[in-house]
ZAMARGU-4260 file (C-alpha; in steps of 0.2 Angstrom, whole numbers, plus 5000, padded with zeros to 4 digits):
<rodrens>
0) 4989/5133/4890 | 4973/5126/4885 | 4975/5114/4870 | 4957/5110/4865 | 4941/5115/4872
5) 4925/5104/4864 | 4905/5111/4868 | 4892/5098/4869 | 4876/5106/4875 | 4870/5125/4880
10) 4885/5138/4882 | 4895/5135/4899 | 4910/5147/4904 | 4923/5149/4891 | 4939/5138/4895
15) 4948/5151/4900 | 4935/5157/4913 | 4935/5139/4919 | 4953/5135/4921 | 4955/5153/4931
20) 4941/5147/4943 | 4951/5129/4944 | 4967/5135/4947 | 4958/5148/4962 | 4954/5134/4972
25) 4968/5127/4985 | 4980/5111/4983 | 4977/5099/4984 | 4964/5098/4971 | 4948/5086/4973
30) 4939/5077/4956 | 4925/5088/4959 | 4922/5107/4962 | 4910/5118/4965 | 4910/5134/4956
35) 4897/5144/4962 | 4904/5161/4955 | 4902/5151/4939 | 4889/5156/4926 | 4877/5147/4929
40) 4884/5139/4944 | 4894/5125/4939 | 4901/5108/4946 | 4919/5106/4938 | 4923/5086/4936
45) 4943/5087/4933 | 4955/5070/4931 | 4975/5071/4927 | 4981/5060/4916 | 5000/5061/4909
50) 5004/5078/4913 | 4989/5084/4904 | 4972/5092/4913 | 4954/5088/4908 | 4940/5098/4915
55) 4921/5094/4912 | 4911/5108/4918 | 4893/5100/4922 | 4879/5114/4925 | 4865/5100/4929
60) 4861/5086/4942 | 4870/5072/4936 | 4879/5056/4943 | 4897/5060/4947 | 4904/5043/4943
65) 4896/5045/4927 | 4907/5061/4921 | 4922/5052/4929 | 4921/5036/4920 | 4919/5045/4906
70) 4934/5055/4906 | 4942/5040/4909 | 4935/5033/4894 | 4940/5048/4880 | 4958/5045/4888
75) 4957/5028/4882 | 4950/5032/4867 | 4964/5043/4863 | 4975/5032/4866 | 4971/5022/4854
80) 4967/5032/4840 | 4984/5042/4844 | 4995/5031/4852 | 5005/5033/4869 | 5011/5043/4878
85) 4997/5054/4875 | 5006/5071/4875 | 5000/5091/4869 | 5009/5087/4853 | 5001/5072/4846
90) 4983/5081/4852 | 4985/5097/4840 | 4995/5088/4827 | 4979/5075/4825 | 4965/5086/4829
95) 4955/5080/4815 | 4954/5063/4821 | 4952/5069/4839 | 4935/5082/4833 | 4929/5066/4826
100) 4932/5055/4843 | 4924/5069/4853 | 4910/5071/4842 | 4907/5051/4842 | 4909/5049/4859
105) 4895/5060/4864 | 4880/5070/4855 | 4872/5084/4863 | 4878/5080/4882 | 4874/5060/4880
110) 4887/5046/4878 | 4885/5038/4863 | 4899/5024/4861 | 4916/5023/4870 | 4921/5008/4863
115) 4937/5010/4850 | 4934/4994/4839 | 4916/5001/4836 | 4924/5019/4832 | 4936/5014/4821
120) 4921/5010/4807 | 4914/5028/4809 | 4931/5039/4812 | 4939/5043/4799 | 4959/5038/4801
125) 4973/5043/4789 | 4982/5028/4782 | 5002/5029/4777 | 4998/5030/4764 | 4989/5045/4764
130) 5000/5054/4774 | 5014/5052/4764 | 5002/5059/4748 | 4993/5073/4760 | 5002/5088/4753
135) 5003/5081/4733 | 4988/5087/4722 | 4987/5071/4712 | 4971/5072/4695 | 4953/5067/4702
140) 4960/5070/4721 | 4946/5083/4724 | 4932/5077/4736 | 4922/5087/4719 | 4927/5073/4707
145) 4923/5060/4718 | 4908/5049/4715 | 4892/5054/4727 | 4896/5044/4744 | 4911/5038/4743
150) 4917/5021/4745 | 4916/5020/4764 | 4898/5020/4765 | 4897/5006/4754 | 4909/4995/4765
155) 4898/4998/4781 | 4883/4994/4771 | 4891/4977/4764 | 4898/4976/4781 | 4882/4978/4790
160) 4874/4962/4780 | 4886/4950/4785 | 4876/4949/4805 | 4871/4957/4819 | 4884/4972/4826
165) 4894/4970/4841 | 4897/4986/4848 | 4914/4981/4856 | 4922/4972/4840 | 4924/4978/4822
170) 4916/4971/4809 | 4927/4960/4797 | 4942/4958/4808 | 4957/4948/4798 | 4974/4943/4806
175) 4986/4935/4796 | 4993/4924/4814 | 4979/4921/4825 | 4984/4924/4843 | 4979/4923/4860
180) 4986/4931/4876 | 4980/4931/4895 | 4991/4944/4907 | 4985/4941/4923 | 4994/4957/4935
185) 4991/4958/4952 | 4996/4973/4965 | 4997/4971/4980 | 4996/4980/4998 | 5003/4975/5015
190) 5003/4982/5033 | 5013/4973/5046 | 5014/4976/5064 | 5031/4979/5072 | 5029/4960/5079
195) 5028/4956/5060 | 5010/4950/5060 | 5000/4955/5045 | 4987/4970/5049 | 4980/4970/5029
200) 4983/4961/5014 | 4973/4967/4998 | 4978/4959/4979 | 4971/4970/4965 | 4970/4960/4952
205) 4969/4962/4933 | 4967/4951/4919 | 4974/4960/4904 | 4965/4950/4885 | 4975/4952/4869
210) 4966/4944/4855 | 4970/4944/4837 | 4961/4933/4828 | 4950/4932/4812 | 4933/4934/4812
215) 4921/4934/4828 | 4927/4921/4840 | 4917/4914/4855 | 4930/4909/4868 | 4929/4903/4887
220) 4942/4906/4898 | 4943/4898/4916 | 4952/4900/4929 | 4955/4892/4946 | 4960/4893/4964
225) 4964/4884/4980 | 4949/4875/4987 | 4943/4873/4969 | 4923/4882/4962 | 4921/4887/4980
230) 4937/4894/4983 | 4937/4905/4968 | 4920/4910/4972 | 4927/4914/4989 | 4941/4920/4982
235) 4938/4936/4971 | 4929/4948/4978 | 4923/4963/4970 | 4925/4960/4951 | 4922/4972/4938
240) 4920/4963/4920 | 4923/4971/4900 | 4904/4974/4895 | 4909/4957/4883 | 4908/4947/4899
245) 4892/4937/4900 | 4890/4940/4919 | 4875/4927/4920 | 4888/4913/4915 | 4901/4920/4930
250) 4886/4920/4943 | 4879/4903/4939 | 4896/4895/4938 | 4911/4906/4948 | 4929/4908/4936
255) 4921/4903/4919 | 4923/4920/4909 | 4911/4916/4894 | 4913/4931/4881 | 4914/4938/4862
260) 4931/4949/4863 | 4935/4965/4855 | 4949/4966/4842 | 4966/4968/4853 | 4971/4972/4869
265) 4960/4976/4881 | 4954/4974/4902 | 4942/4961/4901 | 4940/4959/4920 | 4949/4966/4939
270) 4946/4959/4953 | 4949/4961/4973 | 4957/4947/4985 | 4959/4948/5002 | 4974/4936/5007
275) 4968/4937/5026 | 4957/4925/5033 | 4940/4931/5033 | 4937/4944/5049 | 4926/4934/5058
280) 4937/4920/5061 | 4947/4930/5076 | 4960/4916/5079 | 4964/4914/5061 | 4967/4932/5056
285) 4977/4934/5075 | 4988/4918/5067 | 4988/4923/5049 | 5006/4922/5041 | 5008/4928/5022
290) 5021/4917/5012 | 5027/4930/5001 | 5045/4929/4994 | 5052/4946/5004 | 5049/4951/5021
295) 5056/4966/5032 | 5061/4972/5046 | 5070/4988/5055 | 5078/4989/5070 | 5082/5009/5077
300) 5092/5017/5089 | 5107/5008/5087 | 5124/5010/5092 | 5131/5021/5109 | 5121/5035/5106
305) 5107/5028/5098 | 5108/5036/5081 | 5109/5021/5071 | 5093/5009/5064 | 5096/4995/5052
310) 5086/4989/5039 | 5086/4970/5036 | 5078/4961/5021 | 5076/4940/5020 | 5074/4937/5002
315) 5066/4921/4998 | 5068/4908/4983 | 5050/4900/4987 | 5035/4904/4979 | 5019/4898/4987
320) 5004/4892/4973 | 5018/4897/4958 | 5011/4890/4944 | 5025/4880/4931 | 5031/4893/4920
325) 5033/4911/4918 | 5025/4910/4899 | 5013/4895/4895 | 5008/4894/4878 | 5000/4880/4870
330) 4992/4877/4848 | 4976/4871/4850 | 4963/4869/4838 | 4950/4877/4850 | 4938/4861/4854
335) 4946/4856/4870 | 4954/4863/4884 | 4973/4866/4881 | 4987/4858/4892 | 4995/4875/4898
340) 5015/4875/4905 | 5031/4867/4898 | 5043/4881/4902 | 5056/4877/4911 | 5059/4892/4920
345) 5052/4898/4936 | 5046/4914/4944 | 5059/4928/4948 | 5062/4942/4958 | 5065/4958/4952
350) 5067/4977/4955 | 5068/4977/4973 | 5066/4995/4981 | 5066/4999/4999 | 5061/5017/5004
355) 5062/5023/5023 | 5054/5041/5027 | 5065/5050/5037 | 5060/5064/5050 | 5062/5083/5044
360) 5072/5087/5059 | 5086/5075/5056 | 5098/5088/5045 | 5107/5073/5036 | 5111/5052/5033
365) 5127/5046/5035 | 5139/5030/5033 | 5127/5020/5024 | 5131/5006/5023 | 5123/4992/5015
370) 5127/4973/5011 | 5119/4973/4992 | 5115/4986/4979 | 5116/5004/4983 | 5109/5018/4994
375) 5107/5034/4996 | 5100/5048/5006 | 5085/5056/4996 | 5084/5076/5004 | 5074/5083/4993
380) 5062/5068/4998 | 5070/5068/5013 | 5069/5047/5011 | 5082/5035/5011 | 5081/5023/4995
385) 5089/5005/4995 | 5091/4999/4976 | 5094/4980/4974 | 5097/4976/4957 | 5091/4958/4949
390) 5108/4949/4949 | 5111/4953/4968 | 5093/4947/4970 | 5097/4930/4964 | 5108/4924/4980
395) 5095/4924/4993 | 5098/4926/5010 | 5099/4941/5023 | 5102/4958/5018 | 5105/4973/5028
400) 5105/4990/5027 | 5113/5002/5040 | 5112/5021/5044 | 5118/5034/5053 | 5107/5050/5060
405) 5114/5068/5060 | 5104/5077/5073 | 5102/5095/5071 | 5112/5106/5081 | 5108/5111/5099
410) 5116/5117/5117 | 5122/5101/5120 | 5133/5098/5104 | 5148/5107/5115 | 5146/5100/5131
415) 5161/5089/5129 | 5172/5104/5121 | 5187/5109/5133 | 5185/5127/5136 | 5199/5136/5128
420) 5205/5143/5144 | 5209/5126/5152 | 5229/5122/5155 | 5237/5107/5159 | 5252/5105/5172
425) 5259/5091/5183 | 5268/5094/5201 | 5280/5079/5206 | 5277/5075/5227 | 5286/5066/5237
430) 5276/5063/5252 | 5265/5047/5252 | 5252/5051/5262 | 5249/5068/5249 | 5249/5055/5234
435) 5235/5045/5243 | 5223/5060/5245 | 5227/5065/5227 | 5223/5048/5222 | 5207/5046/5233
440) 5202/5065/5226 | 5206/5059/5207 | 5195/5045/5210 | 5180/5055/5217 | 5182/5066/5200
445) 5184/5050/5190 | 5168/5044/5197 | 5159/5060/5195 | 5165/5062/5177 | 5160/5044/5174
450) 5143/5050/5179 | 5140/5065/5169 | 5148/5055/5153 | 5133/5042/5157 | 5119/5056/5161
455) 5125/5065/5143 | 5124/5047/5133 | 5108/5047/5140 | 5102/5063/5135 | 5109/5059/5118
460) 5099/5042/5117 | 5082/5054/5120 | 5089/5064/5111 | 5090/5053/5094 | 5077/5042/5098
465) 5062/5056/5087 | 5073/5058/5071 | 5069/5037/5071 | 5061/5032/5055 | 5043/5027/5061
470) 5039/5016/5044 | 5046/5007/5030 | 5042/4999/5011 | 5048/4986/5002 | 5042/4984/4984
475) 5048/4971/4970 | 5042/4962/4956 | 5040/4945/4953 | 5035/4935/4936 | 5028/4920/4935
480) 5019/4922/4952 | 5003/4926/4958 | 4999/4928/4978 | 4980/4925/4976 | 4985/4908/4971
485) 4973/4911/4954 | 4977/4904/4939 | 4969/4900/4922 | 4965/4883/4920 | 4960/4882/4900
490) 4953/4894/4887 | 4942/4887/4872 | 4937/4894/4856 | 4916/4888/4855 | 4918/4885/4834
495) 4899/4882/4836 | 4895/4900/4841 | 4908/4907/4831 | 4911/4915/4814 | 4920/4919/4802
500) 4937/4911/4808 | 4940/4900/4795 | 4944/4881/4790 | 4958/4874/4802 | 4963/4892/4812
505) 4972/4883/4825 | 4976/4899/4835 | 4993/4903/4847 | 4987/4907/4866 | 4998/4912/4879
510) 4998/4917/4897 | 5009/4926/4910 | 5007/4930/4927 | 5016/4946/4934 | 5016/4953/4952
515) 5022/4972/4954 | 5023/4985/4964 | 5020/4975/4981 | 5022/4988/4996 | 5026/4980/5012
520) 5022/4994/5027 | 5025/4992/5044 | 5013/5001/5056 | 5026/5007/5068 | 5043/5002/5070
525) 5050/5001/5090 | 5069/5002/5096 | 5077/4985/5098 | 5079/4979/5115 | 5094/4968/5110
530) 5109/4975/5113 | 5117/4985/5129 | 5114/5003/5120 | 5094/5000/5116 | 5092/4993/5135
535) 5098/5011/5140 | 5084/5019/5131 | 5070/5018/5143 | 5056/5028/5141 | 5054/5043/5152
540) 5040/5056/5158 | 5040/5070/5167 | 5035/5068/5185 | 5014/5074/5189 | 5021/5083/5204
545) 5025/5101/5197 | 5034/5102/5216 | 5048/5089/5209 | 5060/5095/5198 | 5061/5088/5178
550) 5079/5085/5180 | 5080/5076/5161 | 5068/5087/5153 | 5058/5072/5150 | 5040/5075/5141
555) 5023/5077/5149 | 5012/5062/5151 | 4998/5065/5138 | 4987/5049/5143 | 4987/5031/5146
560) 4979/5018/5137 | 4970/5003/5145 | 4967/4984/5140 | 4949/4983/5148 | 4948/4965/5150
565) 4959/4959/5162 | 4966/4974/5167 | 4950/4986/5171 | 4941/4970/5174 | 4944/4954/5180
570) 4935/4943/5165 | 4942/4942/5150 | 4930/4942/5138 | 4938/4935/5121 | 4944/4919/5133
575) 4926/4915/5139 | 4919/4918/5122 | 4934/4905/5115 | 4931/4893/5128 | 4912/4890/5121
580) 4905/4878/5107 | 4911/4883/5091 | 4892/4887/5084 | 4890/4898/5098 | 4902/4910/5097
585) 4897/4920/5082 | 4880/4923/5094 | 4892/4927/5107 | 4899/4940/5097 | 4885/4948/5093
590) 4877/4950/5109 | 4891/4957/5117 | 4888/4973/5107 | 4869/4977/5114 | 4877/4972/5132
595) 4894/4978/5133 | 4886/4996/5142 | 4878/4987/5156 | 4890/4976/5157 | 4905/4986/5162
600) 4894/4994/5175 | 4890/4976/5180 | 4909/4971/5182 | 4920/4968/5198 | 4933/4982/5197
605) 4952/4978/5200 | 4958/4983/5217 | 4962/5000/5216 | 4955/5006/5200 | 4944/5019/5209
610) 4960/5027/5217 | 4969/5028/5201 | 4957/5035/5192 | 4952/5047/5204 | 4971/5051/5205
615) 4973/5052/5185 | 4956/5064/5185 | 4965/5076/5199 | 4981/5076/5187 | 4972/5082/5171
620) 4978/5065/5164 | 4966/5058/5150 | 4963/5039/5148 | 4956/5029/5135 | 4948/5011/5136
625) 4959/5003/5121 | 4969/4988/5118 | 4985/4992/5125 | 4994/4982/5112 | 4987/4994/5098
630) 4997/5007/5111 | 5013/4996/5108 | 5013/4997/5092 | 5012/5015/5092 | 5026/5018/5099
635) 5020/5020/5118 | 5027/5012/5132 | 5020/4998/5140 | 5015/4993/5162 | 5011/4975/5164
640) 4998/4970/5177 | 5004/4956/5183 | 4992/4946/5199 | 4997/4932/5210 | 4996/4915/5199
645) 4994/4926/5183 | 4996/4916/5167 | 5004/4931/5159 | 5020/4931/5173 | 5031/4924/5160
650) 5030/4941/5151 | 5039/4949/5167 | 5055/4949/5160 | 5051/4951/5141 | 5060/4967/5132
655) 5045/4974/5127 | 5037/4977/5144 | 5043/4995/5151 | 5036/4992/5167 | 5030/4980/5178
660) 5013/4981/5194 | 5005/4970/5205 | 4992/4984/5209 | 4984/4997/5200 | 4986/5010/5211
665) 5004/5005/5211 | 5006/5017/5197 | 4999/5034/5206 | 5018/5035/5216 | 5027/5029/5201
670) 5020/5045/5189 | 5019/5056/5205 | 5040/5053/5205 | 5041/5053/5186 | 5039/5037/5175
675) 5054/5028/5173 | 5054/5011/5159 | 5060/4997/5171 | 5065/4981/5165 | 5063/4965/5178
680) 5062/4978/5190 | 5047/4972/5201 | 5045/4955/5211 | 5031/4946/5205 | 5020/4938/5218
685) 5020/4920/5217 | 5006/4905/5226 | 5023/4898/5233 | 5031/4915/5241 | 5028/4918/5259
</rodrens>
């Protein structure tokens, strides 16, 4: 239903006609739409805030980020005037102070002012008052008696004459406490490899300003980082400031936020900090570790049949760069810096959540099993949800989590089921030598029953290894903690550019630090290869002959990926560039992109490269020159090259390497049999063999 439709310029669609052609257009809906069966053809800027839909049809050339902020900013506005959460009600119960917002916001298709302290002098708000006396006719009450302009217009005038307007502040602002309060909230985003090591690390920072305090104050806030003006200028990236900011102040000199704030709360400045080292700097980024108080890890097809994975949390008590308290507050009397901190208590995690996606095959979760809080399978979601409340975050230590796949039922469920018609009997014998061939038959039987029981568990172990999860999240909140390390260092009131506050305000200030809604993704998750069930589950493909049977219907191959250097060529190129001058590797980087075409053509080929590849082009089998890590940790298997004196012999036997080559063209009678994972299955040449 619409609620309120307002016109600014020339006559669009009506809002019906509008909505009709909205709701035509297919899920999921993007900000902006086309309507070219509009009249006149219109582009429809849409936002969703709260449950409720706002549409702005735009029938001329005009910036879309314009319209968007702009929507953004009448939310804003209304939730000011009429308070949060802003719902349908509240909208048509104070329509005549919303017409008034609408009308202010914007004239005839131009934004006017957005601001609310400057709207709250020329919008009309009823008072308690007044809304307790709305419905009572009381003597000289009609707008007739009233004297010719009212009393508001005399205010704005007196108003007017005590200095120039400020846009963001009203006029005359008087607080009976005078207060100050700095929320700094940051949120932050992880992606980990399944080796743990970080692939992205973003803080989205905000600081949130509350300011109550008479008259029009001149404050300066500063905060600071690791590695002092540098590293805050190194630190924050991409900051977006409250029109107050004077942005020539935070240019010339990097955390000093100079600035004339408007009357309550309000976003003064966000920010962006990348907690990686910078991308340039290979080695760093390759070694970076994040110190943050929770880290994960799952480990999948578990158990005999491989339809377990456990989820395991290490909850941590350290807090890297905390800063002293929670809460700092200080009384100041404005002309120096205050000495923020004196709390006694220190940051603390909360509200940890861990959610794991599971597959849409697997029909149900069972036996789970966890060492705190509670969990439970999710099908409508089809997730699985870890809850660990605060008081069981307070011990820290290891805590796990353990499940149980239900596979969706095939063939094979019944393969151990006895057929109804079998019987059993006994016959007693007296004759030895008719007990031995009994015994030596039973033990061929036992033998082959033996194997079928082994060839089922491992049809069951391919079986349950896709209804794996294949990511995780963990997200928590902390107070009193900040990863970027930022904090604020001192905020001053300037009484010299200052007005109005009065003889010996001495104002309360405050600031707290919150992290929330930290999601910790791992990029892929693998199956453990620590226990005697996981080393079972080797990876398997079906043989390139199409003479040779697929006796485990094992899948096709799809494609292999290649490390290039090292593998397809003998150089490694990263090494060489490492091994120069440090001032010359950056030239070194850069060169190798206007060389690297020539240069492959230029380089010695591993022995046998030409075979295999003419083998793989015969077979229809695609290849890609990748990093065969990246193909790790997407869940593929993995063949280690390995040459006589190779530095990288020592991975031989290491669980994560399926498979193991002297030679290339090794591999064309390996996928011509069917590929099998084979751990420490292949000698290794060594300079001492014979």
């Amino acid at each position: 239903d619409i609620i309120l439709e307002h016109v600014y310029r020339s006559r669009p669609s009506s809002a019906n006609a509008v909505l009709t052609l909205y709701l035509e257009h297919p899920t999921p809906r993007p900000s902006l739409i086309h309507l070219p069966n509009g009249n006149p053809p219109t582009v429809l800027f849409s936002l969703v805030h709260a449950n409720l839909l706002f549409l702005s049809p735009v029938s001329t050339e005009i910036e879309p980020l314009f319209v968007l902020e702009f929507l953004h900013r009448v939310i804003d506005v209304l939730e000011e005037f009429i308070g949060t959460p802003l719902i349908a009600s509240k909208i048509e119960g104070g329509y005549d102070v919303v017409a008034q917002l609408l009308g202010e916001v914007c004239d005839a298709g131009i934004v006017c002012n957005t601001e609310p302290n400057a709207l709250r002098d020329d919008v009309d708000t009823p008072g308690l008052l007044g809304k307790l006396f709305s419905g009572v006719v009381l003597p000289g009450s009609s707008p007739a008696l009233q004297p010719s302009g009212g009393l508001k217009p005399t205010l704005n005038l007196n108003l007017s004459a005590s200095g120039p307007a400020i846009p963001w502040r009203r006029a005359n602002v008087r607080h009976t406490s005078n207060e100050l309060y700095v929320d700094i909230v940051e949120t932050l985003s992880i992606t980990l490899a399944p080796s743990g090591r970080p692939l992205a690390a973003f803080a989205n920072g905000s600081i949130a300003f509350t300011s109550k305090i008479s008259g029009v104050p001149d404050l300066l806030l500063t905060l600071a980082a690791s590695g002092g003006k540098l590293g805050m200028d190194k630190a924050i990236e991409l900051p977006v400031f409250h029109p107050c900011v004077r942005v020539a102040r935070w240019t010339e000199k990097p955390g000093e936020l100079s600035f004339i704030p408007p009357d309550g709360k309000f976003v003064l400045a966000s920010y962006e900090v990348n907690l990686l080292p910078a991308k340039s700097d290979f080695k760093s980024w390759a070694n970076a570790s994040l110190q943050i108080p929770v880290s994960i890890e799952v480990t999948k097809s578990l158990g005999p049949n491989g339809a377990d994975f456990e989820v395991a949390l290490l909850l941590s008590a350290a807090f890297p760069s905390a800063p002293s308290a929670s809460r700092t507050s200080a009384r100041s009397s404005g002309r120096s810096t205050p000495v923020f901190g004196g709390s006694a208590s220190g940051p603390a995690l909360q509200d940890v959540i861990v959610e794991v996606p599971i597959p849409i095959a697997v029909r149900n979760i069972t036996d789970l099993r966890s060492s705190r809080g509670e969990a439970y399978f999710n099908v409508a979601e089809h997730v699985v949800e870890w809850r660990i409340p605060t008081r069981d975050v307070a011990a820290t230590g290891n805590v796990t989590l353990r499940c149980t796949v239900v596979a969706p039922l095939n063939d094979d469920e019944n393969d151990d089921t006895p057929n109804s018609s079998r019987f059993q009997y006994s016959i007693e014998v007296d004759d030895e030598h008719e007990m031995a061939y009994q015994n030596s038959s039973a033990n061929a039987k036992s033998t082959a029953g033996k194997e079928r029981v082994d060839q089922r568990d491992q049809r069951k172990l391919h079986h349950n290894a896709p209804l794996m999860p294949t990511s995780a999240s963990v997200s928590f909140t902390v107070k009193g903690w900040l990863a970027s390390g930022i904090k604020v260092d001192g905020l001053v009131i300037d009484l010299r550019k200052s007005r109005g506050l009065g003889e010996g305000v001495k104002p309360y200030k405050g600031v707290k630090y919150l992290t929330h809604n930290l999601a910790i993704i791992p990029k892929s998750l693998m199956p453990s290869m620590n226990t005697e069930a996981t080393r079972g589950l080797a990876k398997r493909f079906a043989p390139l002959d199409p003479l040779k049977g697929n006796t485990y219907k094992a899948p096709s191959l799809k494609g292999i990926v290649f490390d290039v250097d090292g593998t397809i060529c003998k150089t490694d190129i990263l090494e060489h560039i490492y091994s120069l001058p440090a001032e010359q590797q950056p030239g070194a980087m850069a060169a190798i992109r206007g060389i690297e075409s020539t240069a492959m053509t230029l380089q010695e080929p591993q022995p046998g490269l030409e075979d295999l590849m003419g083998y793989l082009e015969k077979r229809g089998v695609g290849d890609s020159f990748d990093d065969m890590a990246a193909g790790f940790a997407a869940g593929c298997t993995t063949v280690l090259l390995v040459a006589e004196g190779d530095e990288n012999s020592s991975l031989h036997d290491h669980a994560y390497t399926g498979r193991t080559i002297s030679r290339l063209d090794e591999l064309v009678e390996i996928l011509e049999g069917g590929f099998v994972e084979r751990h420490s299955s292949v000698a290794i040449p060594r300079k001492n063999d014979n």
